[in-house]
KEGU-287965 format. One record per atom (N, C-alpha, C, O): residue in three letters; x, y, z. Coordinates in steps of 0.1 Angstrom, whole numbers, padded with zeros to 4 digits, always signed. Last residue first. Layout:
! KEGU-287965
ALAXYZ ...
! end
This chain:
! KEGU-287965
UNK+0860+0764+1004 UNK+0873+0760+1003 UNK+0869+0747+0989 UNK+0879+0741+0985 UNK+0844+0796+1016 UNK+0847+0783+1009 UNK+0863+0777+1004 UNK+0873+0782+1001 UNK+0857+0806+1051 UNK+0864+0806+1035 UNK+0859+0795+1027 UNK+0864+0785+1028 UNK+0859+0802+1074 UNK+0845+0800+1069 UNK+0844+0802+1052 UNK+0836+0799+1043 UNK+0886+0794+1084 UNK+0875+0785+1087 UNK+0860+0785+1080 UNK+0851+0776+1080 UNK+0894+0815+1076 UNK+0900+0804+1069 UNK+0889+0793+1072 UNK+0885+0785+1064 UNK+0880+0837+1092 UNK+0881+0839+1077 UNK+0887+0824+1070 UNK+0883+0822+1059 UNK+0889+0826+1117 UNK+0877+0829+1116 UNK+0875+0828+1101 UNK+0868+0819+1096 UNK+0917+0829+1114 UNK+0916+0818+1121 UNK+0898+0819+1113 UNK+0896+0813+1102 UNK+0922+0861+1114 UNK+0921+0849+1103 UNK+0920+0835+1103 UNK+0923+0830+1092 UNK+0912+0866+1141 UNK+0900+0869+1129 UNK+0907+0867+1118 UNK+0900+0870+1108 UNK+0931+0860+1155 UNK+0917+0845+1155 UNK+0913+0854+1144 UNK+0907+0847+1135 UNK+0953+0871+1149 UNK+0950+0862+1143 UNK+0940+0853+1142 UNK+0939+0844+1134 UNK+0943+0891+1168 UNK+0944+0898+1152 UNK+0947+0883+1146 UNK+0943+0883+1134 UNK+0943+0879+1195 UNK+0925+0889+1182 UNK+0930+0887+1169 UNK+0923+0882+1159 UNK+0962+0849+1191 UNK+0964+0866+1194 UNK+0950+0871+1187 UNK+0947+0868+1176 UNK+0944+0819+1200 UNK+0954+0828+1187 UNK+0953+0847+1200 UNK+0947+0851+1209 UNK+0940+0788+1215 UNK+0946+0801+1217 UNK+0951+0809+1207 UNK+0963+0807+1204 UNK+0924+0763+1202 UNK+0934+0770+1204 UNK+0936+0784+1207 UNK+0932+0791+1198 UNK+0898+0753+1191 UNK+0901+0750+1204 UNK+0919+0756+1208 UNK+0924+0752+1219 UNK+0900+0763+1162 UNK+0891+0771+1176 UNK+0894+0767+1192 UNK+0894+0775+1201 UNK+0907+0741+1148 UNK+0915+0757+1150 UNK+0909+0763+1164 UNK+0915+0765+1175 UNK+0896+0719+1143 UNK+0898+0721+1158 UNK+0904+0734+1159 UNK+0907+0738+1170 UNK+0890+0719+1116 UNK+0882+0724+1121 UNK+0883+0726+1138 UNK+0874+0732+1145 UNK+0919+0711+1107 UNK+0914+0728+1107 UNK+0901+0729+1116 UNK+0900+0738+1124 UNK+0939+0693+1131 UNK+0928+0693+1119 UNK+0922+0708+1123 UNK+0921+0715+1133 UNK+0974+0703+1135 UNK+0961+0702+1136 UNK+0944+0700+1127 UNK+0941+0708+1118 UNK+1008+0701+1140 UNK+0994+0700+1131 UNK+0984+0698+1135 UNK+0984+0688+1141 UNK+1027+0719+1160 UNK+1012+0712+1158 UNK+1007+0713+1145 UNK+1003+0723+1140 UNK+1053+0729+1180 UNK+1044+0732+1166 UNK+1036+0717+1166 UNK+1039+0706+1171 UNK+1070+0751+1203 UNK+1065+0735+1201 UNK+1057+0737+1189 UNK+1054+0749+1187 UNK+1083+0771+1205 UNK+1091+0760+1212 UNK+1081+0747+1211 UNK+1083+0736+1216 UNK+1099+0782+1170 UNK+1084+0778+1183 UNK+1088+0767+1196 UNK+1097+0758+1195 UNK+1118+0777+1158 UNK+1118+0793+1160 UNK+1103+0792+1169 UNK+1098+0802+1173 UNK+1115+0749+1152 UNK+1124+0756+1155 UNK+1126+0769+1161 UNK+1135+0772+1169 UNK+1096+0724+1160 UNK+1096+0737+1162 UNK+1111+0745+1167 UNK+1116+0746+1178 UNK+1085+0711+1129 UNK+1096+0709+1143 UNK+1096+0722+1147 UNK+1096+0731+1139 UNK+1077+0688+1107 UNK+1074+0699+1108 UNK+1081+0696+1124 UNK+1082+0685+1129 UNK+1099+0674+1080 UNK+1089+0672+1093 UNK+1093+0682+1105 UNK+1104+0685+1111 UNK+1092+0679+1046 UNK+1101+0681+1051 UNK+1091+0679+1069 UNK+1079+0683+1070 UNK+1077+0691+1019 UNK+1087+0676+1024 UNK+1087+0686+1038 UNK+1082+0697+1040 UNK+1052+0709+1015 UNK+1058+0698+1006 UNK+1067+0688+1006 UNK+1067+0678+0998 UNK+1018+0722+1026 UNK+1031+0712+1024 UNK+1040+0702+1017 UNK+1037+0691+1013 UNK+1010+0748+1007 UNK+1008+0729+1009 UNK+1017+0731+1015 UNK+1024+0740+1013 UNK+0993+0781+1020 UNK+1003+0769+1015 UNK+1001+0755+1010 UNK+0990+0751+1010 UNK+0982+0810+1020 UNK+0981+0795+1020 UNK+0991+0786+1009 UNK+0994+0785+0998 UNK+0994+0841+1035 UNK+0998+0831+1024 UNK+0989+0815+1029 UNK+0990+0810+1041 UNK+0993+0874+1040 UNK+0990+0859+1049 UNK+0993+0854+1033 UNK+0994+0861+1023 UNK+1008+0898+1057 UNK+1008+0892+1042 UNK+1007+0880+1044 UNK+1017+0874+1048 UNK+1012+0928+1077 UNK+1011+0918+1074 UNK+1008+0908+1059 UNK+1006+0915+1049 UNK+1027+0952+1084 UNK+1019+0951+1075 UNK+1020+0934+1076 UNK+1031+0929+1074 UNK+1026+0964+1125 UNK+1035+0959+1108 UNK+1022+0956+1100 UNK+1010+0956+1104 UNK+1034+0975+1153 UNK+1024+0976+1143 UNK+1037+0972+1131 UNK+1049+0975+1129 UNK+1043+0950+1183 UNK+1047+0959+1173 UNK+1033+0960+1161 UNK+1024+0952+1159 UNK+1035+0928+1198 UNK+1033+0941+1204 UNK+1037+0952+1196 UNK+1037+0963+1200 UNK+1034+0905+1179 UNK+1042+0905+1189 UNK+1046+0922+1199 UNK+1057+0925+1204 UNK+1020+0926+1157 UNK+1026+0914+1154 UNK+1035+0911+1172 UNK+1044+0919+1174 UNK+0990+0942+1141 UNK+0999+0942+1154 UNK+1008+0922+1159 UNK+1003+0911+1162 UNK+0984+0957+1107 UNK+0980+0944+1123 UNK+0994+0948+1136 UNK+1003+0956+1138 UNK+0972+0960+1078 UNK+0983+0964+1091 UNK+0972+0957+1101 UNK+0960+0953+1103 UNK+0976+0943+1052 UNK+0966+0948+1062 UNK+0976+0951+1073 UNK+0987+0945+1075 UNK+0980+0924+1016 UNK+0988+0928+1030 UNK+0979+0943+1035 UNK+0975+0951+1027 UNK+0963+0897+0997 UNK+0969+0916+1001 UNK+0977+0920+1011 UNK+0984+0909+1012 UNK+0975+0868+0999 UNK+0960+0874+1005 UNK+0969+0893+1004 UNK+0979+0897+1009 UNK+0979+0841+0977 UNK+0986+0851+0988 UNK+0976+0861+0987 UNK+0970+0863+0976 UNK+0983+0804+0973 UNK+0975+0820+0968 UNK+0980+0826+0980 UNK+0984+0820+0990 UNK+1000+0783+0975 UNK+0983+0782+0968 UNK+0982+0796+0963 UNK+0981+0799+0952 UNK+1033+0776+0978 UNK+1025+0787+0978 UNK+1011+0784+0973 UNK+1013+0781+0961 UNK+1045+0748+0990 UNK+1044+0755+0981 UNK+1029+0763+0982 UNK+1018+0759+0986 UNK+1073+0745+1017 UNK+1061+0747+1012 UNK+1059+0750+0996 UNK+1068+0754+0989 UNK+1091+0722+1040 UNK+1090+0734+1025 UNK+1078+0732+1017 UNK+1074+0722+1013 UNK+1097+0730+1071 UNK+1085+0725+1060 UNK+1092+0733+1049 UNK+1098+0745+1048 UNK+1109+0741+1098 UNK+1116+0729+1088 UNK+1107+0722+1077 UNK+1109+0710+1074 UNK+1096+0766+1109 UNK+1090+0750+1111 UNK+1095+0734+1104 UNK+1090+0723+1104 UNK+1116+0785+1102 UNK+1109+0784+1116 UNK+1101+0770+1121 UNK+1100+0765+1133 UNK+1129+0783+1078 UNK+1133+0786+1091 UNK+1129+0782+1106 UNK+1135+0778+1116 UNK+1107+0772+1062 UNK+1116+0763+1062 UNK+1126+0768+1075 UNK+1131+0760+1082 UNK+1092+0793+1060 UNK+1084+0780+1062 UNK+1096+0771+1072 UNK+1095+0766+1083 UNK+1106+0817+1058 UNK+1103+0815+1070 UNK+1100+0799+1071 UNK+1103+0792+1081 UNK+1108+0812+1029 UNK+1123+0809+1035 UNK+1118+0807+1052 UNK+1123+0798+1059 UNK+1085+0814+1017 UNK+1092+0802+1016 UNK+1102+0796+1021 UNK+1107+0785+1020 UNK+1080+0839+1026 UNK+1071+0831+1032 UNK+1083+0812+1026 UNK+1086+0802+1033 UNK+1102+0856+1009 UNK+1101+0849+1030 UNK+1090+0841+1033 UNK+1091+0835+1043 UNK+1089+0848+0982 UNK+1104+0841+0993 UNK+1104+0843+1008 UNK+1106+0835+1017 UNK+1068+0862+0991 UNK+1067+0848+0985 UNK+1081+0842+0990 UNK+1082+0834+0999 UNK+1078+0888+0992 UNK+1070+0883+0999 UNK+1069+0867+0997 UNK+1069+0862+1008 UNK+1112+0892+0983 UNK+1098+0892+0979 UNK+1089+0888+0988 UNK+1096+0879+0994 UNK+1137+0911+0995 UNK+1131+0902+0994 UNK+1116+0897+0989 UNK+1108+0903+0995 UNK+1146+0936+1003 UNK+1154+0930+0987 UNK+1146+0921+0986 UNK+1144+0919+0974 UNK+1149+0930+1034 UNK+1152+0936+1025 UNK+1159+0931+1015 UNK+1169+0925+1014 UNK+1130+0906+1045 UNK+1138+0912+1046 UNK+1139+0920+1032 UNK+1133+0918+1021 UNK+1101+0898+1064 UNK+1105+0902+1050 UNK+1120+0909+1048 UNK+1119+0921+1050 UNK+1096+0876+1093 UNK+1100+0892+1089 UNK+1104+0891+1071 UNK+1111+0882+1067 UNK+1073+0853+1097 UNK+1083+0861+1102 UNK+1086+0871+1092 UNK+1079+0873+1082 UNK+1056+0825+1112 UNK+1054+0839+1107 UNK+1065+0843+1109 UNK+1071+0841+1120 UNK+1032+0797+1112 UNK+1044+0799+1112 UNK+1045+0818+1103 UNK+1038+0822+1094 UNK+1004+0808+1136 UNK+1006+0803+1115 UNK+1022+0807+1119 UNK+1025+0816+1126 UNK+1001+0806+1167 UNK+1003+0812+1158 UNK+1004+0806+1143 UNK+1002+0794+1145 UNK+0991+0808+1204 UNK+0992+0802+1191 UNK+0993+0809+1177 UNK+0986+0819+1175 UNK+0998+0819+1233 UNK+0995+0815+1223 UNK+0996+0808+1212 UNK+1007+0801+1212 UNK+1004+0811+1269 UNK+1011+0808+1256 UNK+0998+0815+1247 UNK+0988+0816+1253 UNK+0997+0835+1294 UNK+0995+0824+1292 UNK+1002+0826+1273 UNK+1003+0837+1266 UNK+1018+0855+1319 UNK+1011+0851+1308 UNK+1007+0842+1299 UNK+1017+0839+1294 UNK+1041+0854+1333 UNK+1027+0853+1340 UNK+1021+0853+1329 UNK+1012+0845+1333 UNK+1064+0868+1314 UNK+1063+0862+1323 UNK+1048+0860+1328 UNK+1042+0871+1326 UNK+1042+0865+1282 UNK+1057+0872+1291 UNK+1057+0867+1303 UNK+1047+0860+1305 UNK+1042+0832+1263 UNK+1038+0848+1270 UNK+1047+0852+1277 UNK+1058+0847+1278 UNK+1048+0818+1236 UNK+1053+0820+1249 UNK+1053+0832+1254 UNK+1061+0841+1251 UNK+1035+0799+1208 UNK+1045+0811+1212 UNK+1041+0818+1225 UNK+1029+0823+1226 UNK+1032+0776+1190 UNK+1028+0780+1203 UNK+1039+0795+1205 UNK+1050+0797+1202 UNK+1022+0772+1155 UNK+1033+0771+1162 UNK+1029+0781+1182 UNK+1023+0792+1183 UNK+1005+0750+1138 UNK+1002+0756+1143 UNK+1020+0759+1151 UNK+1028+0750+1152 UNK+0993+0737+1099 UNK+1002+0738+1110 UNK+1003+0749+1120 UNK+1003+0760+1114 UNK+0960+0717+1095 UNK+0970+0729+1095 UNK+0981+0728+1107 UNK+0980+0722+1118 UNK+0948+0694+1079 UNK+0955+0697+1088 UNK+0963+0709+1087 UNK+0972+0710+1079 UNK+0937+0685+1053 UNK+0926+0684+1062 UNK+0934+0689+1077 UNK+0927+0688+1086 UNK+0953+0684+1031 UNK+0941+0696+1029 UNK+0929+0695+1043 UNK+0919+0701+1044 UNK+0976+0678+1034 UNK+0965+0664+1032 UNK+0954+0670+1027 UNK+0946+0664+1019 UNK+0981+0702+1053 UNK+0989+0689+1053 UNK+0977+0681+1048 UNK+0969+0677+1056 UNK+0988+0742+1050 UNK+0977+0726+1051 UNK+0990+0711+1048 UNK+1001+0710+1044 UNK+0999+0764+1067 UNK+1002+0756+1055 UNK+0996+0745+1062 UNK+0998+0739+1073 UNK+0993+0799+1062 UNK+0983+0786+1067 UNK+0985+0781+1061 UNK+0982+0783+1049 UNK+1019+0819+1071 UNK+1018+0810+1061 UNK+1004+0802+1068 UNK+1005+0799+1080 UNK+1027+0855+1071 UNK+1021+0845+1078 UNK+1015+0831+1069 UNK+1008+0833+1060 UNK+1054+0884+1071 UNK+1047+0872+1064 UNK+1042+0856+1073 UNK+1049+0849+1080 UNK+1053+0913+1074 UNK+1058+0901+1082 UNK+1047+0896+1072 UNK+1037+0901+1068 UNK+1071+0944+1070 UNK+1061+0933+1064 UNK+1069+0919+1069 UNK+1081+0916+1069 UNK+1069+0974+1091 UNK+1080+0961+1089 UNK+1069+0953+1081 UNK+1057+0953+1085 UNK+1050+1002+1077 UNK+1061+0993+1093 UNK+1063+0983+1085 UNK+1059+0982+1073 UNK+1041+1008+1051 UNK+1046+1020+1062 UNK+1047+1008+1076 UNK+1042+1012+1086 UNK+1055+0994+1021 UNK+1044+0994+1039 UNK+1048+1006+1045 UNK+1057+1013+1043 UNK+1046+1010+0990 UNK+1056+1006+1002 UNK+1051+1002+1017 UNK+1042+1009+1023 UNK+1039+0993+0962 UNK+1033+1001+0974 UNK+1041+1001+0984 UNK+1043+0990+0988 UNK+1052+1001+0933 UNK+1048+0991+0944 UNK+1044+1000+0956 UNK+1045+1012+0958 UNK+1039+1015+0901 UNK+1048+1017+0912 UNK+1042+1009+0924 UNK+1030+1008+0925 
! end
């Protein structure tokens, strides 16, 4: 029997470019608040597998089509001030130039400058795990 989340499952992609660049998307504080940064991320819909929204968000939100490396358990977290189950995914990149559709700006970036970015707690502490992750 599957496990059901108890809140919404949002799917988060670290999708590499070359194996030496990840992609980053900025997402916009509330008024007076400064931007963060994020792994392209969004909602599971119903009926849906986790693997397909990670493959449908890639392409929603950042115009990449990805392919999947490995997919991490799912962990409750806090997503945009809401509690949800999360479900991180490493990716490739596989066509397509990355744009911020559902961000109002997106970044590749070399992994080891992850740090010099702004994440939400609950994302720097997988910012932290990918960075020290043998690879």
């Amino acid at each position: 029997m599957s496990r059901r989340p108890s809140h919404p499952l949002v799917v988060s992609g670290i999708i590499e470019r070359g194996g030496r660049e990840v992609l980053i998307g900025r997402v916009d504080g509330a008024a007076g608040e400064d931007h963060t940064w994020e792994f392209p991320t969004g909602q599971v819909n119903a009926g849906e597998s986790p693997e397909a929204a990670m493959r449908r968000v890639a392409v929603e939100t950042v115009g990449v089509t990805i392919d999947i490396l490995i997919g991490q358990p799912p962990f409750a977290g806090r997503h945009r001030g809401a509690d949800v189950d999360y479900r991180y995914f490493l990716a490739g990149a596989v066509s397509g130039d990355a744009r911020g559709i559902a961000y109002p700006e997106v970044r590749w970036v070399l992994r080891g400058a992850l740090r010099e970015y702004v994440f939400d707690p609950a994302i720097q502490e997988v910012v932290e795990w990918y960075l020290t992750a043998d690879k």
